[in-house]
C-alpha positions as CSV (number, residue, x, y, z in Angstrom):
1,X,10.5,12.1,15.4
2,X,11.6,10.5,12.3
3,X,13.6,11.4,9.1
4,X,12.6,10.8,6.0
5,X,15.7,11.0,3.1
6,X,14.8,11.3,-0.5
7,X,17.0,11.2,-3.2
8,X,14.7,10.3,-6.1
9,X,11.0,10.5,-7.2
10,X,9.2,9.6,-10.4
11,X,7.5,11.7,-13.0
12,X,4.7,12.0,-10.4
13,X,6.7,13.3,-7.6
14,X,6.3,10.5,-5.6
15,X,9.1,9.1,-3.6
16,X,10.6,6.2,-5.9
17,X,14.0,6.1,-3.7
18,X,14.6,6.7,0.2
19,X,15.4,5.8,3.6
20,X,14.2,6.4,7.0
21,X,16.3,6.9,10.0
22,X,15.5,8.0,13.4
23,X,17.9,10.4,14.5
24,X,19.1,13.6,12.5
25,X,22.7,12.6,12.6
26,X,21.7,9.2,11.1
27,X,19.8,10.9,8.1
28,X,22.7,13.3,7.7
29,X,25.0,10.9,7.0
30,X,23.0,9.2,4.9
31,X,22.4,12.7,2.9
32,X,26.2,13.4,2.9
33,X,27.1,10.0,1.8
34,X,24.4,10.1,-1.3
35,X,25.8,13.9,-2.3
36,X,29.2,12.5,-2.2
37,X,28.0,10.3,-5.3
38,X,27.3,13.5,-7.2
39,X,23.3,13.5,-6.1
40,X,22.9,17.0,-5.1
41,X,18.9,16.8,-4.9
42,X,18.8,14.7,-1.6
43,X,17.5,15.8,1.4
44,X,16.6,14.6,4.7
45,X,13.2,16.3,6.2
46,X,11.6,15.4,9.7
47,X,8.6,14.0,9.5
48,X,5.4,12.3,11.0
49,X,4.9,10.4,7.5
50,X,8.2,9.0,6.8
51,X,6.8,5.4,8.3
52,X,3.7,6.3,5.7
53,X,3.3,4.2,2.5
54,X,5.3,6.4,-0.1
55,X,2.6,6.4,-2.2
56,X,0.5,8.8,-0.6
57,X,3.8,10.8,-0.5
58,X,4.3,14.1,-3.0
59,X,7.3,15.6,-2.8
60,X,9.0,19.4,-3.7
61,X,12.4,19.7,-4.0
62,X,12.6,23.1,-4.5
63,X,11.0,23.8,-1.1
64,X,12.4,20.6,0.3
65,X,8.8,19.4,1.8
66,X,7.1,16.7,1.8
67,X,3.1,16.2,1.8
68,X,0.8,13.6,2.2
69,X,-2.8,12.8,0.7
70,X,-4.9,11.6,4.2
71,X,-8.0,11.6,1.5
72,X,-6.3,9.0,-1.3
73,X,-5.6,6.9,2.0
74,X,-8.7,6.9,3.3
75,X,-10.2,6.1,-0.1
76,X,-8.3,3.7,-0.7
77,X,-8.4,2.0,2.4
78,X,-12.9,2.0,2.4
79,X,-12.0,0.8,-1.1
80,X,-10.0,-2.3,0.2
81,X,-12.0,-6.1,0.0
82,X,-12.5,-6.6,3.5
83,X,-10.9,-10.0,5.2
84,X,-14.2,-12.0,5.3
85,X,-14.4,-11.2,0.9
86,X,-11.1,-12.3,0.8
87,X,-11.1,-16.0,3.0
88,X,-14.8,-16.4,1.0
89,X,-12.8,-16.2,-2.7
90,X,-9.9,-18.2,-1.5
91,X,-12.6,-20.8,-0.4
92,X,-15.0,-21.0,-3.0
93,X,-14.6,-23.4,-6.1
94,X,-13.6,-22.0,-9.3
95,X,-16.5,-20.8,-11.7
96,X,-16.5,-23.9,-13.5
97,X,-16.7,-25.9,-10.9
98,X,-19.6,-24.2,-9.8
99,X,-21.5,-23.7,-13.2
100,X,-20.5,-27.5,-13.3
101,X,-22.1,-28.1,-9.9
102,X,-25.4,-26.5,-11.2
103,X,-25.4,-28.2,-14.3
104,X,-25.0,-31.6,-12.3
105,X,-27.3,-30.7,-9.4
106,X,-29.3,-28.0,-9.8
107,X,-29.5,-24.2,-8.5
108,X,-30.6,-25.2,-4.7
109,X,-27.4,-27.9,-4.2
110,X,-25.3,-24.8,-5.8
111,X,-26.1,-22.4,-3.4
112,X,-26.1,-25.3,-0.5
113,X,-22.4,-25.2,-1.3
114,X,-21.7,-21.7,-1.7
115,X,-23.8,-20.6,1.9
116,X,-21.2,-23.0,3.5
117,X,-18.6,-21.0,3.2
118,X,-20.6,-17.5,3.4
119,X,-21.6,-18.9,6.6
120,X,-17.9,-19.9,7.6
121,X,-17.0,-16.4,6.9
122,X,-19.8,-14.1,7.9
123,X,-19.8,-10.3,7.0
């Protein structure tokens, strides 16, 4: 299992400062060494999430837990531009170049150019 140390979060109770170590004796020492700067909030807690993008992360330090939002994930991850979206706008011409393009040469030569690279990246 892994530890998860925290020793700061934001206004939102997300993690905004911490570490991960593997062992229990590793995320001790990493608790006692942040205490001995006067930090008495920090706490190490085992956890399946601690390799978990700490945004998804909420955490209690009163009960010293930590949660994590599957659903905001999951959203967010549908959300995401999929890789063929993304190598299409890294390939395609700029807009002006393109409303230049169908000035120049018309709406069929436009979309000639623009099915190139749909085709090179296919959904």
């Amino acid at each position: 299992m892994t530890y998860l140390i925290i020793d700061e979060i934001d206004e939102k109770n997300k993690p905004s400062k911490c570490n991960i170590k593997e062992t229990k004796a590793e995320a001790d020492a990493i608790v006692d060494k942040i205490k001995a700067t006067g930090n008495t909030k920090v706490f190490a807690i085992e956890t399946p999430y601690a390799k978990k993008d700490t945004k998804y992360l909420t955490v209690d330090f009163i009960n010293k837990t930590v949660s994590y939002d599957q659903t905001a994930e999951n959203k967010d991850i549908a959300n995401a531009p999929k890789q063929y979206q993304i190598d299409r706008a890294k390939e395609y011409p700029s807009i002006a170049d393109q409303l230049d393009d169908i000035y120049h040469n018309g709406i069929d030569d436009w979309k000639a150019t623009i099915k190139t690279t749909k085709d090179k990246y296919p959904k």
